[in-house]
C-alpha positions in Angstrom: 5.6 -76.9 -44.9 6.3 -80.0 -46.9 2.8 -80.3 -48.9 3.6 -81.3 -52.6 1.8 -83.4 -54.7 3.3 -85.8 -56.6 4.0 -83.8 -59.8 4.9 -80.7 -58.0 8.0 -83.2 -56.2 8.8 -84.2 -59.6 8.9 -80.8 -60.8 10.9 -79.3 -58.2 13.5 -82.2 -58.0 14.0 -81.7 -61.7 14.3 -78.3 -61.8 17.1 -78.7 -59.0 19.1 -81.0 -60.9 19.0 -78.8 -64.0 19.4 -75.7 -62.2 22.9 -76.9 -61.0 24.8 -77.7 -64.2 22.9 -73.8 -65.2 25.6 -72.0 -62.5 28.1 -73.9 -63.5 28.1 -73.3 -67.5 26.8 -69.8 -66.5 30.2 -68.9 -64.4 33.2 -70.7 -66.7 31.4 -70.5 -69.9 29.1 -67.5 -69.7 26.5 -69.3 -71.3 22.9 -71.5 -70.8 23.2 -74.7 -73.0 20.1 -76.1 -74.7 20.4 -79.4 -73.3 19.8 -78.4 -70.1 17.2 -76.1 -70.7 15.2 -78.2 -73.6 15.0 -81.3 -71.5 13.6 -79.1 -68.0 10.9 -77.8 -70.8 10.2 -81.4 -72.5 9.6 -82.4 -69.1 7.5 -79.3 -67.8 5.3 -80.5 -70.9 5.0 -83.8 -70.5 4.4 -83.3 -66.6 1.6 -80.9 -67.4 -0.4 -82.6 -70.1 0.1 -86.1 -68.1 0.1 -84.9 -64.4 -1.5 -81.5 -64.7 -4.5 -81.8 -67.1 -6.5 -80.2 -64.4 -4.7 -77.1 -64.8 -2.8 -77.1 -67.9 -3.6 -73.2 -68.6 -2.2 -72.3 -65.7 1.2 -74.1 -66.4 1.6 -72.8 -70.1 0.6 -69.3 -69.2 3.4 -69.6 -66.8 5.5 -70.0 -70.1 4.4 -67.6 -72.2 4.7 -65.1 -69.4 8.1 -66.5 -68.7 9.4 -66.4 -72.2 7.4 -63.4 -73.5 8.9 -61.0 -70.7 12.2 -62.3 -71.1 12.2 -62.8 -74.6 11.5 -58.7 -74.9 14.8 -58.4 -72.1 16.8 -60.7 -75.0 16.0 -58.4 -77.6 17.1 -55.3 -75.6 20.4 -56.7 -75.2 19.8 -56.8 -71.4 19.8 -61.0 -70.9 21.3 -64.1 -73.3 18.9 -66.4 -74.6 19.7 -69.3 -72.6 18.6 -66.7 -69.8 14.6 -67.1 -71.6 14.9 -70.2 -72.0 15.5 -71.1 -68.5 12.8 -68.5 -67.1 10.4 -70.5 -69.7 11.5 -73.8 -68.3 10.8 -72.7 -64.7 7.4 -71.1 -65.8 6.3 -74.4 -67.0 7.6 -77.0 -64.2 6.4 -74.9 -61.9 3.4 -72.7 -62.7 2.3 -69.2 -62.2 2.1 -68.5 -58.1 5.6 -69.7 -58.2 7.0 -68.2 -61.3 5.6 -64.8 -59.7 7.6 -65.0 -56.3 10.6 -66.3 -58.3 10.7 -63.1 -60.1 10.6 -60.9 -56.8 13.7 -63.4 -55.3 15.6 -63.2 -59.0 15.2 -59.6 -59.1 16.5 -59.0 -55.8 19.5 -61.9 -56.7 20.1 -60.0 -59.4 20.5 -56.0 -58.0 22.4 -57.5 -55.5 24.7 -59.3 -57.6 25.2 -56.1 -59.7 25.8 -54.3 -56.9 28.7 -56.5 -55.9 30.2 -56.5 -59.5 30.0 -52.6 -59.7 31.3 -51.8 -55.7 34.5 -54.2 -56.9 35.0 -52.6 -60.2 34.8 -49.4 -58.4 37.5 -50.3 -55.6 39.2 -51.2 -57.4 38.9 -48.2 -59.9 38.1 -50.3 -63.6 35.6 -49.4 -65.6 31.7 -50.1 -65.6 31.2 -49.7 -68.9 30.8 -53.3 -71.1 30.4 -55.4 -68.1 28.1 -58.1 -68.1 26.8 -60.2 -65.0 26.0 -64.2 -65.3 22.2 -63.6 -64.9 21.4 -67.1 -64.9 22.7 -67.2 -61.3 20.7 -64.8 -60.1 17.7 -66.7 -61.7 19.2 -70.0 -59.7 19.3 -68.3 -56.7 16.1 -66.7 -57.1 14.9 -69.8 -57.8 16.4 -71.6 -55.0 14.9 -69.3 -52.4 11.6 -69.8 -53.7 11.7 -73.5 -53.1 13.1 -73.0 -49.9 10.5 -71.0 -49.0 7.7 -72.9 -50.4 9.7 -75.8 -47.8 9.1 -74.3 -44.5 
């Protein structure tokens, strides 16, 4: 059902517009620029403190959860850092409840993306080993399907 407030349809229309430019530096370039991802957070910021004050902690522990968890996925050699940086930005447009049911939808984007990459590979009998998957998409379409959902 269509119940936003006013800073949660600002949020959500900004991170929709970022989110697209994401997929498509993430697929020909195989990177997250940080002028996609620095302006979603400036604006997560300034939409909290000026929209938000009411529940500011919620919105930056969104972050730090965002960032923290993926920043310890970055160091493991598992996820880029434009790949934090977006989870981050998404944590703080769009708070906790969200950034929680995003995760289930990005994990699932993700296996099933893996899965894809590895049954090809193995059709078509090329190694596994070395291969790395565009994350960020899956963390789009995660994404994505959470706003959907949060729509009907």
């Amino acid at each position: 059902m269509l119940d936003f407030t006013f800073a949660e349809a600002v949020a959500t229309i900004i991170l929709i517009c970022l989110c697209v430019p994401v997929v498509y530096f993430e697929l020909r370039r195989n990177t997250i620029p940080n002028a996609i991802t620095y302006p979603g957070i400036l604006a997560g910021f300034l939409i909290a403190v000026l929209l938000r004050r009411h529940d500011l902690l919620n919105y930056f522990a969104a972050f730090l959860l965002a960032f923290g968890v993926f920043y310890v996925f970055h160091l493991l050699g598992w996820i880029g850092g434009g790949d934090v940086k977006l989870m981050a930005m998404i944590g703080l447009l769009m708070g906790m409840p969200f950034l929680l049911r995003a995760l289930v939808y990005i994990s699932l984007a993700g296996g099933i993306a893996a899965a894809a990459v590895a049954a090809y590979r193995l059709l078509r009998r090329m190694p596994l080993r070395g291969v790395t998957i565009p994350y960020g998409t899956a963390i789009v379409a995660g994404t994505y399907f959470c706003i959907l959902e949060r729509m009907l």
